[in-house]
SEDODREN-102665 format. One line per 5 residues: number of its first residue (from 1); their letters; for each residue x, y, z of C-alpha. Coordinates in pm, whole numbers, always signed. Layout:
// SEDODREN-102665
NUM> a> X:Y:Z ~ ... $
END
This chain:
// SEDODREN-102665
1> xxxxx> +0:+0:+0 ~ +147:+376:-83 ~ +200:+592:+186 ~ -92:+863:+149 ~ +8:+1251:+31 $
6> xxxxx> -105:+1498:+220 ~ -191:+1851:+43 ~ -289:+2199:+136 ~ -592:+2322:+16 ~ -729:+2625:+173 $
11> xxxxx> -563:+2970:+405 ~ -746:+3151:+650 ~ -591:+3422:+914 ~ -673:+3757:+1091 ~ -377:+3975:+1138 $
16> xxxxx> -274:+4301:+1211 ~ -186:+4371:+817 ~ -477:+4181:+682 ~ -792:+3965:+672 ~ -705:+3757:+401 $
21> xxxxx> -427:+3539:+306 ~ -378:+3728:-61 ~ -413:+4026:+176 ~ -165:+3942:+439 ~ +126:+3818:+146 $
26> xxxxx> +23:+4158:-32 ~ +89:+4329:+256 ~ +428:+4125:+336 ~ +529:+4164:+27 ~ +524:+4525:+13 $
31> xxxxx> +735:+4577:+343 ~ +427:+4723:+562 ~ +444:+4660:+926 ~ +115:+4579:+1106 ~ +320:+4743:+1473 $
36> xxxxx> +133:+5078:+1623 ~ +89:+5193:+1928 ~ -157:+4997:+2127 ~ -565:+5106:+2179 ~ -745:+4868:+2314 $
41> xxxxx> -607:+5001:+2670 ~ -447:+5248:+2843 ~ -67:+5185:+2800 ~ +19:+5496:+3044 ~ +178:+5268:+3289 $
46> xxxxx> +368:+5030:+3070 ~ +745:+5124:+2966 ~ +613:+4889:+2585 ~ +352:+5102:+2434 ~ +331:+4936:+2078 $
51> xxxxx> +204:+4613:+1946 ~ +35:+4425:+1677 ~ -319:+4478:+1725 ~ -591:+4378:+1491 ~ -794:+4695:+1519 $
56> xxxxx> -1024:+4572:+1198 ~ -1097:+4254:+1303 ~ -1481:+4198:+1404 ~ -1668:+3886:+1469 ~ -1994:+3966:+1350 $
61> xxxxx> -1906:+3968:+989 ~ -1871:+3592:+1072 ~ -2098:+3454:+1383 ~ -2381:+3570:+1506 ~ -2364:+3840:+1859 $
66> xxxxx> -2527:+3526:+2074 ~ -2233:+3273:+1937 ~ -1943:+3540:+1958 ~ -2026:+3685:+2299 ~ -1953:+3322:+2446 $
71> xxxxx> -1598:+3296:+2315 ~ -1244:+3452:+2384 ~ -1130:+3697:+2113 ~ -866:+3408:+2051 ~ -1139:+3131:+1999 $
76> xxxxx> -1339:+3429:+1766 ~ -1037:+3471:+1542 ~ -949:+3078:+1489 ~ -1330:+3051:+1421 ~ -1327:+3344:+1152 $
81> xxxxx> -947:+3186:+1005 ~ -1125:+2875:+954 ~ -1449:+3015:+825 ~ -1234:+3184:+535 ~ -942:+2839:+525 $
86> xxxxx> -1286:+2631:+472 ~ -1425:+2839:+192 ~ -1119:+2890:+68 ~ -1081:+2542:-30 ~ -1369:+2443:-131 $
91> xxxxx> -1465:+2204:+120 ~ -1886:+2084:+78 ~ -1906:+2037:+465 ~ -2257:+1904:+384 ~ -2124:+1638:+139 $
96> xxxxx> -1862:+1510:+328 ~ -1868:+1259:+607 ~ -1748:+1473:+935 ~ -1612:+1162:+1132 ~ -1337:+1189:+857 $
101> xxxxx> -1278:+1603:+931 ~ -1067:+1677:+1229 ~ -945:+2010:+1416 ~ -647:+2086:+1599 ~ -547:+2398:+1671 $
106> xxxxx> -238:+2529:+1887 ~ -219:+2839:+2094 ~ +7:+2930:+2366 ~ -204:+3131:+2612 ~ -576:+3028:+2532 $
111> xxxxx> -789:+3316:+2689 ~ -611:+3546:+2879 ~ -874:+3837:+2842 ~ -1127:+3609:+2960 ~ -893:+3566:+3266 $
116> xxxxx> -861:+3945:+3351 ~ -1209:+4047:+3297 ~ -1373:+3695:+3557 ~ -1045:+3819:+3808 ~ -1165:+4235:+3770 $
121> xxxxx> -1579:+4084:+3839 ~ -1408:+3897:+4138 ~ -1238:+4114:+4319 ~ -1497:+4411:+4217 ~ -1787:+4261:+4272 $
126> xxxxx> -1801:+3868:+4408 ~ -1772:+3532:+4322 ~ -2124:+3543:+4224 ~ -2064:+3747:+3955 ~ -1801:+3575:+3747 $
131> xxxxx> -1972:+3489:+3453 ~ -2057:+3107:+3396 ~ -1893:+3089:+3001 ~ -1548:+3195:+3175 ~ -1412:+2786:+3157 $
136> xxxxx> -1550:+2802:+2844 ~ -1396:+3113:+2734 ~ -1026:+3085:+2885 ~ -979:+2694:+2825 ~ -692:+2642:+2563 $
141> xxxxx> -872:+2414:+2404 ~ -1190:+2651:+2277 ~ -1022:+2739:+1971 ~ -1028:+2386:+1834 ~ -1335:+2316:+2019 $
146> xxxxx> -1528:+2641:+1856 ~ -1397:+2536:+1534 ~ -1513:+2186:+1547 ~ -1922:+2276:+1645 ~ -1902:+2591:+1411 $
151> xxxxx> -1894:+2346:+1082 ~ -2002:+1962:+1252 ~ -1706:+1787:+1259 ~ -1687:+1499:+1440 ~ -1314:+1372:+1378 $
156> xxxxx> -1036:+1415:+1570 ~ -1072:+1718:+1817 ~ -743:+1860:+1996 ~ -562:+2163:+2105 ~ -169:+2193:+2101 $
161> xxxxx> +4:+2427:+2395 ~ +346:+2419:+2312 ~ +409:+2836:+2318 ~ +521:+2960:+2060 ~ +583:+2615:+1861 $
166> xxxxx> +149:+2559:+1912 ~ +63:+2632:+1544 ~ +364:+2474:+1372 ~ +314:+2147:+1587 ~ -74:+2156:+1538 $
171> xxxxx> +14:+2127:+1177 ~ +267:+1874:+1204 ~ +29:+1652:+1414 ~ -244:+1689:+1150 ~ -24:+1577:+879 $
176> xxxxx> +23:+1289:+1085 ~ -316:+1224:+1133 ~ -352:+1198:+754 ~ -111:+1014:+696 ~ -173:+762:+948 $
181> xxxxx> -550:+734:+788 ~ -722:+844:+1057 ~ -887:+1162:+859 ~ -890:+1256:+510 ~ -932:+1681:+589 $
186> xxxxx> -778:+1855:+949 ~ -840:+2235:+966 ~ -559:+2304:+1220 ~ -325:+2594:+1288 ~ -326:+2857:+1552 $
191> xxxxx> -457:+3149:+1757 ~ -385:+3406:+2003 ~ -471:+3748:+2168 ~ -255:+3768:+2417 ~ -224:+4144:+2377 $
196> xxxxx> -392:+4227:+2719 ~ -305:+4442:+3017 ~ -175:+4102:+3164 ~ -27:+3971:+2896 ~ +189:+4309:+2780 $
201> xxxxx> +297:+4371:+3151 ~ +457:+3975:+3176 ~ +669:+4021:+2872 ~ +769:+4364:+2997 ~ +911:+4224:+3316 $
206> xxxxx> +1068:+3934:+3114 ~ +1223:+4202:+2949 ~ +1148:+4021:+2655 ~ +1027:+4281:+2412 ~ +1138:+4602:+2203 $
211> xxxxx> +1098:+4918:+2417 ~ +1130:+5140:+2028 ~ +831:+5279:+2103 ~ +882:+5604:+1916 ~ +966:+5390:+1610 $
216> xxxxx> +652:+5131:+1568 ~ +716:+5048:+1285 ~ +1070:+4988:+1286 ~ +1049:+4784:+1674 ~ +1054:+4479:+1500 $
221> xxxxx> +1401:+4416:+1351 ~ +1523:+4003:+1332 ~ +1873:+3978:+1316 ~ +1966:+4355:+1302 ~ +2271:+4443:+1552 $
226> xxxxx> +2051:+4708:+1714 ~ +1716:+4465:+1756 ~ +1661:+4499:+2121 ~ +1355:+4204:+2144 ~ +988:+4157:+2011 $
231> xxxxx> +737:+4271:+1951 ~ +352:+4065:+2061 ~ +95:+4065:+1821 ~ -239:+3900:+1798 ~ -422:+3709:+1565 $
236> xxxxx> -446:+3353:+1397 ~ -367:+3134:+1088 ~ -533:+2852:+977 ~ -519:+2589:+672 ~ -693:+2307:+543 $
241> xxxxx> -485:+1994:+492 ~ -619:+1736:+275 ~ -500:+1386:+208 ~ -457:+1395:-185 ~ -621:+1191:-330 $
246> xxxxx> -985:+1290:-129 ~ -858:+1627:-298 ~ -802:+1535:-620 ~ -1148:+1337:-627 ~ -1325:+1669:-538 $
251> xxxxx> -1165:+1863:-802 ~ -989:+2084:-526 ~ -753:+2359:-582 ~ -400:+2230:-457 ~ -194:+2502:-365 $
256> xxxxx> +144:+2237:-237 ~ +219:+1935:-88 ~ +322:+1923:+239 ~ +605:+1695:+298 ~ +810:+1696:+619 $
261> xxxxx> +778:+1770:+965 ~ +1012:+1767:+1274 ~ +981:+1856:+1651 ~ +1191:+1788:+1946 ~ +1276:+1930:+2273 $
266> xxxxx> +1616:+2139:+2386 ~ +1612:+1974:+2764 ~ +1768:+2316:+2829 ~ +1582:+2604:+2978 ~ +1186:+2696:+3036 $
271> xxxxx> +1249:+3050:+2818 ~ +1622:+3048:+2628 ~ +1693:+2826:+2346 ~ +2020:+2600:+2368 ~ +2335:+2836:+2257 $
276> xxxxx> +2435:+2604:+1986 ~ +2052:+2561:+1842 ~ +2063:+2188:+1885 ~ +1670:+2121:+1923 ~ +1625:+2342:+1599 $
281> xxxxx> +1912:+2184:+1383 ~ +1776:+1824:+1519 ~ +1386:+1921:+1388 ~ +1524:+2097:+1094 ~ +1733:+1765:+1006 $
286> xxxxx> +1395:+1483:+1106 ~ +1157:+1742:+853 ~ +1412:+1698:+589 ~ +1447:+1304:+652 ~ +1047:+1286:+644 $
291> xxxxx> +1026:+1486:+315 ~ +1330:+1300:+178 ~ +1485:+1641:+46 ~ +1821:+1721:+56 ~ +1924:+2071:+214 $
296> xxxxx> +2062:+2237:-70 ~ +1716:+2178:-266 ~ +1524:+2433:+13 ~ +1463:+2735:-169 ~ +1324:+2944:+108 $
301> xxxxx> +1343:+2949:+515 ~ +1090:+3145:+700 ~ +1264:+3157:+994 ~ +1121:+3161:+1325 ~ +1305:+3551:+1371 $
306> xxxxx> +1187:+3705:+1695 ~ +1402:+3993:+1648 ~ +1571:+3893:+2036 ~ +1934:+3814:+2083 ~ +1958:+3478:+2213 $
311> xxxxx> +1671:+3365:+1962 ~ +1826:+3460:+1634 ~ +2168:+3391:+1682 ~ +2053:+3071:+1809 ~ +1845:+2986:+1494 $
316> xxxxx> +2105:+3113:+1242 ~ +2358:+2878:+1381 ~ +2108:+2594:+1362 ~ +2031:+2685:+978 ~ +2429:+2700:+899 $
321> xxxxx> +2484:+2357:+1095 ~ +2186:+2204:+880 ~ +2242:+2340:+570 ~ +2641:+2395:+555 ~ +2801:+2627:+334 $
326> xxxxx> +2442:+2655:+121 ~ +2293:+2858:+417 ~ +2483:+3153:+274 ~ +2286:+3088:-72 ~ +1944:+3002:+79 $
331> xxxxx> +1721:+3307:+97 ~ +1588:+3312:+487 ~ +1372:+3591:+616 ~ +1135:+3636:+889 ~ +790:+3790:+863 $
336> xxxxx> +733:+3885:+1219 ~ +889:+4172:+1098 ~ +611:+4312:+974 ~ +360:+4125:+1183 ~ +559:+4095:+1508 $
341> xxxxx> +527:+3752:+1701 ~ +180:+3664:+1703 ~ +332:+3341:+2023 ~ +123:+3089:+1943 ~ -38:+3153:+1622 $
346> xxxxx> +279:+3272:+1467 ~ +343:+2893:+1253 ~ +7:+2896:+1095 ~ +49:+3267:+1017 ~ +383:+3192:+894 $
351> xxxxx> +322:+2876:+670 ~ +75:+3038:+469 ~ +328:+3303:+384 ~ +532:+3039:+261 ~ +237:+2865:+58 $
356> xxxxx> +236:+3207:-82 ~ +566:+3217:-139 ~ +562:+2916:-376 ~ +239:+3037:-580 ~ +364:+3354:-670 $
361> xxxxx> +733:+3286:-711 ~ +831:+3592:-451 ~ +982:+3551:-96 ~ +897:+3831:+137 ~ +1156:+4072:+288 $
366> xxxxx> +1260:+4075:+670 ~ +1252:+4459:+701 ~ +1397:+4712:+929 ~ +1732:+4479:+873 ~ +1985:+4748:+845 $
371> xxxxx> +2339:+4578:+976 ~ +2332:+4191:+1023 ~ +2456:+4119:+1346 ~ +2793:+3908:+1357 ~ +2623:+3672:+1602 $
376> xxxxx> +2377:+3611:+1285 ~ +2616:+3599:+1046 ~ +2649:+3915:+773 ~ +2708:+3627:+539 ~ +2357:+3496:+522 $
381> xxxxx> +2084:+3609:+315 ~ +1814:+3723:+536 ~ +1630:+3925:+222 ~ +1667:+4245:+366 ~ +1395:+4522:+310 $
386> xxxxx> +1234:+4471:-2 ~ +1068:+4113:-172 ~ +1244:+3907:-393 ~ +1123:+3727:-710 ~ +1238:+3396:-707 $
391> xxxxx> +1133:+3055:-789 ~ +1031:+2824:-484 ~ +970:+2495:-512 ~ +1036:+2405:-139 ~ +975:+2599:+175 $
396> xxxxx> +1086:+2533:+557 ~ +923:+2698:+823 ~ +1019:+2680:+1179 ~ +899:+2782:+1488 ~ +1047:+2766:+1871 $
401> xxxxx> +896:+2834:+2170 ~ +959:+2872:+2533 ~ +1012:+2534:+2695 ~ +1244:+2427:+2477 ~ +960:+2359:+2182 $
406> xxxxx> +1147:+2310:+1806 ~ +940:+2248:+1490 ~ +1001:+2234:+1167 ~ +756:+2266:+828 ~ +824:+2182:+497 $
411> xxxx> +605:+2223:+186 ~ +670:+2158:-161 ~ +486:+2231:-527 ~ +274:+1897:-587 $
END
């Protein structure tokens, strides 16, 4: 028996540069940033004023006020990725048999909103008044869950928490879950909206992100000798995998094939990465094993690129050690960016970038990337500033997350 192919068929996401996959690569593609100074409270207090905020985004264009009101903004903007990943490819819910659909969807927080407004009603006004939807609401696993009763299906049903790894290993396990034959279609990816009073003031005192905030747009600078951390973001991205030949029978769109995936653990620290990058360089090396490519036939890295120290030097030595002396030919950029680091919806965001990436034939720029720091090396070609046309037949995208969480992604034109 052949081992089954697993393809992507449709792109959802809500970001802070766009609604819309052709959006969002539009966007990319021209160098915007999605960073401004924060609205949705009152940043008077907090030495990080900026973020990535989805100031457009609003629910009702896709659930009714009585569905909506009962979920997280996280859960509301995996429900509207999927919404758009679902039409997007096609999919006849109605003519398909929904035992053979399954969800998962990563995120890293779940609903931390939901959190601070139940704690502000307890302390304010009682126990009796926290609201009976807050489990509901906060519980990691309401994205997927949301998802799953939004459209009927009945496959398999899970959540990934692995930080800022969720959405890269919530489409990893999916394409395992194809493969192994127990669905034919997983809508999977991620979400977050972590960009709360709560969540803002914990990465402050982990002195974790860019403090540029008379610069918004120019906070966010991976691998630059002057970046000086990230920048949080909201939002999700979603995508349909499909095992090919349940595809093919529907007369689907297939926009790649996606071939590899790797994730292991560093053993190393709950928020560095390992110095040498030896969790990313062993994921990088089991995704290329799985897709049986060689590394010199990658044509384009979206790297995982926080724009921090310890990250990016990390993750450039990984690529080098992986890759050899082709990692100074290999384009690699990183889209946060423009978008910033959207934690645990930043892999689903960043795989359909690549997916782009390979229908159009262009890579998108990391911008703001003025002098390559040494610890990055100057040698490498991060695609500074603007887009690049150039043919890509395979794409890696990797994500890494606190705890020690390495994944790897790569997709290829079927």
């Amino acid at each position: 028996m052949s081992r089954r192919r697993v393809v992507i068929t449709g792109l959802g996401c809500v970001t802070a540069l766009a609604e819309s996959a052709d959006g969002l690569f539009q966007a990319l593609c021209e160098g915007k940033s999605g960073i401004s100074m924060i609205e949705s409270f009152d940043t008077t207090d907090f030495t990080v004023k900026i973020g990535g905020e989805c100031k457009d985004f609003n629910i009702k264009k896709y659930l009714s006020s009585r569905v909506s009101k009962r979920m997280d903004r996280f859960t509301q903007m995996a429900v509207a990725s999927a919404i758009q990943a679902v039409a997007d490819s096609g999919l006849d819910v109605d003519k398909e048999d929904r035992s053979r659909i399954g969800c998962i969807i990563g995120t890293g927080i779940g609903g931390l909103k939901e959190i601070e407004d139940q704690h502000s009603r307890l302390i304010t006004k009682g126990p009796k008044k926290v609201s009976p939807f807050c489990v509901p609401k906060l519980m990691g696993n309401a994205a997927s869950g949301g998802v799953s009763i939004h459209f009927g299906f009945t496959g398999p049903n899970m959540c990934i928490i692995t930080a800022c790894a969720a959405a890269g290993n919530a489409i990893g396990e999916s394409y395992y879950n194809i493969l192994s034959g127990r669905s034919d279609v997983v809508v999977t990816g991620g979400a977050e909206a972590a960009l709360t009073p709560i969540g803002l003031a914990s990465f402050c005192s982990l002195k974790a992100l860019s403090t540029d905030n008379n610069n918004p747009t120019g906070a966010s600078r991976p691998f630059d000798a002057s970046r000086n951390g990230f920048v949080l973001s909201e939002g999700a991205g979603i995508v349909v995998l499909e095992e090919y030949e349940h595809a093919k029978k529907r007369g689907a769109d297939i926009y790649c094939e996606f071939l590899g995936y790797g994730a292991t653990g560093d053993g190393y620290h709950i928020t560095a990465p390992e110095p040498s990058g030896s969790g990313a360089i062993k994921a990088m090396q089991i995704a290329l094993a799985g897709a049986g490519v060689r590394p010199e036939k990658i044509d384009y890295i979206n790297a995982h690129g926080t724009s921090t120290a310890l990250n990016d030097a990390a993750e450039s030595k990984a690529i080098r050690q992986v890759i050899g002396d082709y990692a100074y030919k290999v384009p690699v950029s990183s889209t946060k960016s423009c978008l910033g680091h959207l934690l645990g919806a930043s892999g689903g965001v960043e795989l359909i970038a690549c997916v782009k990436a390979i229908q159009n034939s262009v890579i998108p720029p990391t911008i703001n990337l003025e002098n390559v720091d040494k610890e990055c090396d100057p040698k490498m070609d991060f695609v500074p500033k603007e887009a690049r046309q150039s043919r890509v037949n395979i794409a890696m995208s990797n994500s890494l997350g606190f705890g020690g969480h390495n994944c790897s992604l790569i997709i290829g034109k079927v």
